[in-house]
C-alpha positions in Angstrom: -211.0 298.4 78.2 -213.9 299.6 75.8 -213.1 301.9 72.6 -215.1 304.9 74.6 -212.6 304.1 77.7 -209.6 304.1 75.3 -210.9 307.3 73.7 -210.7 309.0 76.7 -207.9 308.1 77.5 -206.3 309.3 74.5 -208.3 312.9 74.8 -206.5 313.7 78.0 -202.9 312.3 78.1 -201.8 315.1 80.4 -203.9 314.6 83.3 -203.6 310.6 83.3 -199.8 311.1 83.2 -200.1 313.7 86.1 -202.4 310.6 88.1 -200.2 308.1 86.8 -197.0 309.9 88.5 -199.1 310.7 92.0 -200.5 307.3 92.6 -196.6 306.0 91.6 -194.9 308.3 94.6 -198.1 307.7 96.8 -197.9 304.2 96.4 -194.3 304.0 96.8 -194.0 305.5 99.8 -197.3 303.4 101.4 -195.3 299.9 100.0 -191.6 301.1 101.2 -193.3 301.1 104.9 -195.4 297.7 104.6 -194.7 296.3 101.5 -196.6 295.5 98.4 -199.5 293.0 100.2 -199.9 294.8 103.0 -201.0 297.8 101.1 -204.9 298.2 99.8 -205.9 300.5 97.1 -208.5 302.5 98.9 -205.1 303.6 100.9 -203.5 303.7 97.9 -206.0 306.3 96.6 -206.6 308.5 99.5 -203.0 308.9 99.3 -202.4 309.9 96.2 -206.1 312.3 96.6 -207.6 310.4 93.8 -210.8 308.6 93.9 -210.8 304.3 94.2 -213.0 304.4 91.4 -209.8 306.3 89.7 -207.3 303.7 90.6 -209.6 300.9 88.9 -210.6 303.1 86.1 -206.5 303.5 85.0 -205.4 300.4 86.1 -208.2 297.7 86.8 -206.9 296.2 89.7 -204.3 296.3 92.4 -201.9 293.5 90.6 -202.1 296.0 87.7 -201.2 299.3 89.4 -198.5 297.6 90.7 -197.6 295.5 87.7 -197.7 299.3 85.9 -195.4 301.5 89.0 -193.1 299.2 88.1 -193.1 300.4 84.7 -193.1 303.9 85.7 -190.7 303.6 87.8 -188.4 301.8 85.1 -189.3 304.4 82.4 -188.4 307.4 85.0 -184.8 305.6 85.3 -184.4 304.5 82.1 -184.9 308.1 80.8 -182.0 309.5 83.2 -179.8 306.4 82.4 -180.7 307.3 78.3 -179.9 311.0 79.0 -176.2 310.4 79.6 -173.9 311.5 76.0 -172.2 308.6 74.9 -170.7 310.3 71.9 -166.7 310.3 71.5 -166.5 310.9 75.1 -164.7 308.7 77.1 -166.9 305.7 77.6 -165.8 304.9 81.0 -166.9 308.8 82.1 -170.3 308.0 80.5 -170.5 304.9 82.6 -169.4 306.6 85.7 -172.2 309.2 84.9 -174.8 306.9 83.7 -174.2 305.2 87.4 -175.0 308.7 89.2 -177.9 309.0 87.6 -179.0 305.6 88.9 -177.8 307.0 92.7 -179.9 309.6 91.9 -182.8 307.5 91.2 -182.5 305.4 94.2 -182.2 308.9 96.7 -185.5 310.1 94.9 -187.4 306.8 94.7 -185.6 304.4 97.8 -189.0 302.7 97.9 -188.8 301.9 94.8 -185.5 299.9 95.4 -186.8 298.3 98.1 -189.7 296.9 96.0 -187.5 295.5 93.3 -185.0 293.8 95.7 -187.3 292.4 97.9 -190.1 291.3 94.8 -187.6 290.9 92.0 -186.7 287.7 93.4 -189.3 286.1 95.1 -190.5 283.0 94.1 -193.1 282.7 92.6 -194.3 286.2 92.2 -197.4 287.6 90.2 -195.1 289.9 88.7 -192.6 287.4 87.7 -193.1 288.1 84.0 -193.0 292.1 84.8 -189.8 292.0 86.3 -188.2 289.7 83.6 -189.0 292.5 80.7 -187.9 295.3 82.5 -184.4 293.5 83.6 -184.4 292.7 80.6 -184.3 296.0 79.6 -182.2 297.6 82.2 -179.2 295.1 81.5 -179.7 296.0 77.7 -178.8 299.4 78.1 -176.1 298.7 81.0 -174.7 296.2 78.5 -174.3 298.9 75.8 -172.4 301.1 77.6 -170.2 298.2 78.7 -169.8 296.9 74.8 -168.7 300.7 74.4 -166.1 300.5 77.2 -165.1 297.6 75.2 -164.6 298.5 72.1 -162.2 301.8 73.8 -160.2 299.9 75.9 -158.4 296.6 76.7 -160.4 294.6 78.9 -160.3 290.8 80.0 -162.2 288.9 77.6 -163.1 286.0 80.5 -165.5 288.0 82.5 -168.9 287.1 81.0 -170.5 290.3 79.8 -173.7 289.0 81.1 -172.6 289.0 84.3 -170.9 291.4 84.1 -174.0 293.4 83.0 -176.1 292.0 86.3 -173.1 292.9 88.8 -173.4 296.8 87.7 -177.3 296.0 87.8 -177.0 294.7 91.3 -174.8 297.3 92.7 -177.1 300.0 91.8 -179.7 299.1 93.6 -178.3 297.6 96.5 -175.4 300.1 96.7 -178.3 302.5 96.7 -180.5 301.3 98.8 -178.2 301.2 101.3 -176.6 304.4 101.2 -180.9 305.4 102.0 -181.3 302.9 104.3 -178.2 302.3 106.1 -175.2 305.0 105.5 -176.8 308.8 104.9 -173.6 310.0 104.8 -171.9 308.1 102.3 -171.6 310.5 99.0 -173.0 310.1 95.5 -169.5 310.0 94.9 -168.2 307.5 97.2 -171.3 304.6 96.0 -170.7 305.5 92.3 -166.7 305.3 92.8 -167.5 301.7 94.6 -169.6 300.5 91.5 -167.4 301.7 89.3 -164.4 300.0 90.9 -166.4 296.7 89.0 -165.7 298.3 85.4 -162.4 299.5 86.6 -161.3 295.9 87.1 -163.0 294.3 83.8 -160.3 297.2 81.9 -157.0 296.1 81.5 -154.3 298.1 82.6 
C-alpha cells in the first residue's frame, strides 16, 4: 500500500468500516453456501454492492479478504465475549454469560462457524497462520475467565487448563453451529447450559 493509499485510508475510517462490515456478512453468507474456494470476488462484490476494484483496493486479493473476515469476524466476538463484567461477580455467572454471547455470535454469523470448523483445521491451509493468532487469542480470553473460576472455587487441579480452555472453544462453535444447522429449537439456554456442564465438572463440589 502507498503513503497516498494509506492516507486515504486514514481520512475516511467510517466508510471503510461500513465496507469492511458489508463485504464480511456478504461474503459470509456466499461461503456458508459453497465454501471459501468456490466463491470469486466479483460475486463477492456484487454482493456486498461494492465495486471489484473496491474489494482489491481494501484488501488486495481474495486470500486477503478472507485472511481479514476472519479477523472481523473474531474482533465482532471478541468484543461481545470482552463485554461481559467480570468484577466480584460470581465468576462462573460471567462464564455462563460470556458463553451466551458466543451462542449469540454463532445465531448472527452461522457462516461464520462453518468457515472456522471446516478451515481451521485443514491441512495445509493458506490461512494456517491466521487461524493460529486468533485461537490464540480466543483461548486467551476463555482461559482468563477460567483462571478466575479458579481462583473462586475448588476445582481439580488434573484437568489441563489448556485443554480445558480448547473444550469450551470447541463447544462453542460446534454447539452452535449445530443448534443453526441441525436443532432450531434447541434454546440459547439449553446449548449454554450443555457447555457449561464442562466448567461445572472442572469445580469441585
Amino acid at each position: 500500500m502507498s503513503m497516498q493509499e494509506a492516507g486515504d485510508k486514514k481520512l475516511r475510517p467510517a466508510r471503510t468500516n461500513a465496507t469492511k462490515q458489508k463485504l464480511f456478512e456478504a461474503s459470509m453468507e456466499l461461503i456458508g453456501e459453497r465454501g471459501a474456494a468456490g466463491v470469486t470476488v466479483d460475486e463477492i462484490a456484487a454482493a456486498a454492492g461494492v465495486s471489484k476494484g473496491t474489494v482489491y483496493y481494501n484488501f488486495g486479493s481474495k486470500s486477503d479478504l478472507i485472511a481479514q473476515l476472519l479477523r472481523h469476524g473474531v474482533d465482532i466476538l471478541l468484543a461481545r465475549l470482552l463485554s461481559v463484567k467480570d468484577s466480584s461477580a460470581d465468576p462462573l455467572a460471567a462464564m455462563d454469560e460470556m458463553i451466551g454471547q458466543a451462542m449469540d455470535f454463532m445465531a448472527e454469523y452461522p457462516s461464520f462457524a462453518r468457515l472456522w470448523v471446516s478451515e481451521n483445521w485443514r491441512t495445509p491451509s493458506e490461512w494456517q497462520d491466521t487461524f493460529a493468532e486468533l485461537r490464540g487469542r480466543l483461548l486467551a480470553v476463555i482461559g482468563a475467565a477460567i483462571e478466575g473460576v479458579a481462583g473462586r472455587y475448588d476445582v481439580d487441579e488434573s484437568i489441563s487448563r489448556g485443554s480445558l480452555e480448547t473444550a469450551i472453544f470447541g463447544a462453542c462453535f460446534v454447539v452452535g453451529l449445530d443448534r443453526q444447522t441441525y436443532n432450531p429449537e434447541r434454546t440459547r439456554e439449553q446449548s449454554v447450559a450443555a457447555i457449561m456442564a464442562i466448567m461445572r465438572g472442572y469445580v469441585r463440589k
